[in-house]
Every structure is written in structure tokens, then in C-alpha cells.
C-alpha positions in Angstrom: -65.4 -70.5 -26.7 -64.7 -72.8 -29.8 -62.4 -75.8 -29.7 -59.5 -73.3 -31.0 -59.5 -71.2 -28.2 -60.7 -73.8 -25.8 -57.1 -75.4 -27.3 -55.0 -72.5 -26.3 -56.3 -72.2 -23.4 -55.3 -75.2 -22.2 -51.9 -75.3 -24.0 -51.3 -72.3 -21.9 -51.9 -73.8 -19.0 -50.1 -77.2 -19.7 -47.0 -74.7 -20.5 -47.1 -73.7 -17.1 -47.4 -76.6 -15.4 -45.1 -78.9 -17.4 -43.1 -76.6 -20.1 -43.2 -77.5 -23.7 -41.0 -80.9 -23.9 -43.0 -82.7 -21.6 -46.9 -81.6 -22.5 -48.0 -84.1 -25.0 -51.0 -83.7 -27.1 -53.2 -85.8 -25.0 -52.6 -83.4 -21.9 -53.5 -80.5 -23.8 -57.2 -82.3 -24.8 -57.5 -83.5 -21.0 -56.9 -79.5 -20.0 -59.1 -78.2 -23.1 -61.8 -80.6 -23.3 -61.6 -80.7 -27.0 -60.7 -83.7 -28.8 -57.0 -84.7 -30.5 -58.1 -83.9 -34.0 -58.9 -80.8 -33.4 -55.3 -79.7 -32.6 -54.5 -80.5 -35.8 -57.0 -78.7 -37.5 -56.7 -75.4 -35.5 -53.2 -75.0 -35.5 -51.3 -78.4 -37.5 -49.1 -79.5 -34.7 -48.7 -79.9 -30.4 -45.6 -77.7 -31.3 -47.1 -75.3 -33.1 -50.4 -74.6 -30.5 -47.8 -74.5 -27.8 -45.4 -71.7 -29.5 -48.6 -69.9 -30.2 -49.7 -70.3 -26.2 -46.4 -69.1 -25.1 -46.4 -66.0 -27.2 -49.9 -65.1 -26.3 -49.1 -66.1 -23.0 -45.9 -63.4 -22.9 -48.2 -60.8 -24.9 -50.9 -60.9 -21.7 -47.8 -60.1 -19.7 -46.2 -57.6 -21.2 -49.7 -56.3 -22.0 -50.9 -56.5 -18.4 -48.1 -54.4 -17.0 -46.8 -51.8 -20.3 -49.7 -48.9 -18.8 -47.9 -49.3 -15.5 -44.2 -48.7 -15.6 -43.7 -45.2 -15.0 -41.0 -42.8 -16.2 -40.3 -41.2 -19.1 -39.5 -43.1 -22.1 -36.0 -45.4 -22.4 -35.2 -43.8 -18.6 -33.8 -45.3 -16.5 -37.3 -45.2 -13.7 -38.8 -47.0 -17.2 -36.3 -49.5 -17.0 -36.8 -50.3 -13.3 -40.4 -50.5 -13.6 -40.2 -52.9 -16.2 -37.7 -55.0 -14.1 -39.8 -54.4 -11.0 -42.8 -56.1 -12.8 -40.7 -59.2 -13.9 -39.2 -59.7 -10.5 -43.1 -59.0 -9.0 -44.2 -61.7 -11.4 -41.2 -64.2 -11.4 -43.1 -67.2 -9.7 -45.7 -66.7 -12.4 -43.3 -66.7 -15.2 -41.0 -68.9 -13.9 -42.3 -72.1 -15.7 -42.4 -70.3 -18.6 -38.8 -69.0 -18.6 -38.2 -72.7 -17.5 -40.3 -73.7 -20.5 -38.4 -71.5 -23.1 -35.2 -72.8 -21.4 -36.0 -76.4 -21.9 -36.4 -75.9 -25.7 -33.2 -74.2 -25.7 -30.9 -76.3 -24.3 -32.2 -79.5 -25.6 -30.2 -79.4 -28.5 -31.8 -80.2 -32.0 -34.2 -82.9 -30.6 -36.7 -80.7 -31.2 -36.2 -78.2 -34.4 -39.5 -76.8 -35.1 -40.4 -76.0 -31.6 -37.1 -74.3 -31.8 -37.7 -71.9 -35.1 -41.0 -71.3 -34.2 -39.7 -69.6 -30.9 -36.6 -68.4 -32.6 -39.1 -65.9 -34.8 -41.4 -65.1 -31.6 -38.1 -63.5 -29.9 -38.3 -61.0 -33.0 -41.9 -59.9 -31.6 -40.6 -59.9 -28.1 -37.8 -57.8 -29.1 -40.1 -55.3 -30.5 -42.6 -55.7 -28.0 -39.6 -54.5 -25.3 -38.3 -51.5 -27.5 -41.6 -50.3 -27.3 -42.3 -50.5 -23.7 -39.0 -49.3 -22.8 -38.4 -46.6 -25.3 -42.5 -45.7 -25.9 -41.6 -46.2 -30.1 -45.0 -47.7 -31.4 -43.8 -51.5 -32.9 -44.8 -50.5 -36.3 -41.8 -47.9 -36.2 -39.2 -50.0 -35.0 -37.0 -51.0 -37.5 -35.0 -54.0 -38.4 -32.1 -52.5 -37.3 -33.7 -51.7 -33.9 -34.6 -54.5 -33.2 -31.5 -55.9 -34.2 -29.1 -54.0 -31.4 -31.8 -52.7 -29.2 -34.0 -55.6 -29.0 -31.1 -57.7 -28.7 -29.7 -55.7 -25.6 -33.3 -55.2 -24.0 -34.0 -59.3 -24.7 -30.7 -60.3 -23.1 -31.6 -58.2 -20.1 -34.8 -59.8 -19.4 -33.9 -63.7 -20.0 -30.5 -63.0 -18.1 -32.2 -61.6 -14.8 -34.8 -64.0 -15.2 -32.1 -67.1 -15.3 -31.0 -65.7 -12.1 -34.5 -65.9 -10.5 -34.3 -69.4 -11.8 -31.5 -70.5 -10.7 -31.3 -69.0 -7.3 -34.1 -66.4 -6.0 -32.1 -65.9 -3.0 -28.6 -64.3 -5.0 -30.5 -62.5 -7.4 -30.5 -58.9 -8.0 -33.5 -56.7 -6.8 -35.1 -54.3 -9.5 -32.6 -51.5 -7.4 -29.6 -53.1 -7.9 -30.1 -54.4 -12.0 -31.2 -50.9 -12.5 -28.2 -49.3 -10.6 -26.0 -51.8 -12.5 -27.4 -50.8 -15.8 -26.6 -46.9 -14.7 -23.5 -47.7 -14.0 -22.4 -49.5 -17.3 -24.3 -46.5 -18.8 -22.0 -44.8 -17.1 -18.8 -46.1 -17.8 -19.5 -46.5 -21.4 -20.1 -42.8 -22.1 -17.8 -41.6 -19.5 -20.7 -38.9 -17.6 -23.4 -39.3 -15.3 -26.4 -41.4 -16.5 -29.6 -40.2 -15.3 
């Protein structure tokens, strides 16, 4: 590997063992073996290598589990499957929901970090309509991603922030999914299936 994978790599795992705000440039060259320089080079800023580890990090995810979910396309078993893989994988992810998290809510101390994970949602939205629903990315429109992606994205963070928060109260893949019927459910007034 060159010093620009070699970079990534170790951003990826500095991301996951102490989220973005407090990996500084120096631990990613201690975890890469590379020198400071040559994060500037590769990718012009800590901030920028990082967003670009955490979205390759959440593209080896979702890639790592898509083949295996199950069901027919936007069912309900599809739906479980995917939530049965996050909840499988939460003590993986966790410091990288935790990560994501940390940007959030610290305000606008840290603005590019910020819009440079504000437009990798737009992939992860896409990313989720097309595990969920089967709809290649380059089909998915900007509308699509704009209600479904939305919908599918608030599902994921929101039952992950429950893992977060307290593993113990959360909801099993069984009951998010059975919740989701039900709304289903109540929304269109019949059976969802």
C-alpha cells in the first residue's frame, strides 16, 4: 500500500477508537506509519481523510451485509434483515455512530467536518434505498432520496441511538420491524405484509 491508503487505513481505525473530534493528525501518522505531510497531500486536511474513512468505513458495512438480507425487495423480511445486521453489528459500529454523533452535536466548532458528512448522508441515503428497495443508486432520484432516504436514514441513526444510549431498553430487530408494520398499518388503514 502507498502512504494514501496506508492514511486511511489508519484514519479508519483512529475513528474507531477515538471518533473524529478527538483523533488529531499526529495519531493518524502513529496508526499509518506515514508521515504528517503526507495527509495533506493525499487528501488536504485531518478533517477531510477522516470524512473520507468514515464513509468508506460505512460503504464496507453496508457492502459486507447488502448480498445477505433476505426478502423480497422494500418487504418488510428486507427491512428486518437489514435491522438484524445493524443490531448484529452494533458493538462494531457503535464508535462510529458515536463518532458521527460527536460531530453533530458539537455545534459549529467544527464546520467542515460537518458539510463534509452533511453530503455523505446523501450517499448513505441512496446507498439504503437500494438495499432496501433493490433500485440500483444510479436510478434513485433526488426526490427519492429526498423522502425515502430521509425515512430509511432516520430509521437507522434512531435505532442505533438507542443501542447507544442503552443496549439493554432497545428494541430487537422483531420488535422495530413489528413497529414499522404497525405504523404501516395504521397509515394505510389494511394489513401490511
Amino acid at each position: 500500500m502507498g502512504h494514501r491508503e496506508d492514511l486511511l487505513e489508519g484514519a479508519k481505525k483512529c475513528l474507531a477508537e477515538k471518533g473524529f473530534v478527538r483523533t488529531t493528525a499526529r495519531d493518524i501518522v502513529s496508526a499509518s506509519g506515514t508521515n504528517l505531510a503526507s495527509i495533506g497531500y493525499h487528501y488536504g486536511s485531518k478533517d477531510a481523510l477522516l470524512t473520507q474513512a468514515f464513509i468508506a468505513l460505512m460503504e464496507e458495512w453496508g457492502e459486507g451485509f447488502h448480498s445477505t438480507l433476505g426478502g423480497a425487495d422494500g418487504s418488510l423480511e428486507r427491512m428486518r434483515g437489514l435491522w438484524d445486521g445493524v443490531l448484529g453489528q452494533h458493538e462494531a459500529l457503535a464508535p462510529l455512530w458515536a463518532a458521527s454523533l460527536e460531530v453533530g452535536l458539537s455545534g459549529d466548532r467544527h464546520p467542515e467536518l460537518r458539510a463534509m458528512l452533511a453530503v455523505s448522508q446523501a450517499e448513505g441515503r441512496r446507498g439504503l434505498i437500494s438495499m432496501l428497495t433493490g433500485t440500483p443508486e444510479d436510478e434513485i432520484t433526488e426526490e427519492d432520496e429526498r423522502t425515502l432516504g430521509t425515512v430509511y436514514q432516520a430509521l437507522l441513526n434512531g435505532l442505533m441511538i438507542q443501542w447507544l444510549f442503552d443496549p439493554a431498553s432497545a428494541p430487537s430487530a422483531e420488535d422495530f420491524t413489528e413497529g414499522l408494520r404497525r405504523v404501516a398499518e395504521g397509515l394505510t388503514g389494511r394489513s401490511a405484509v
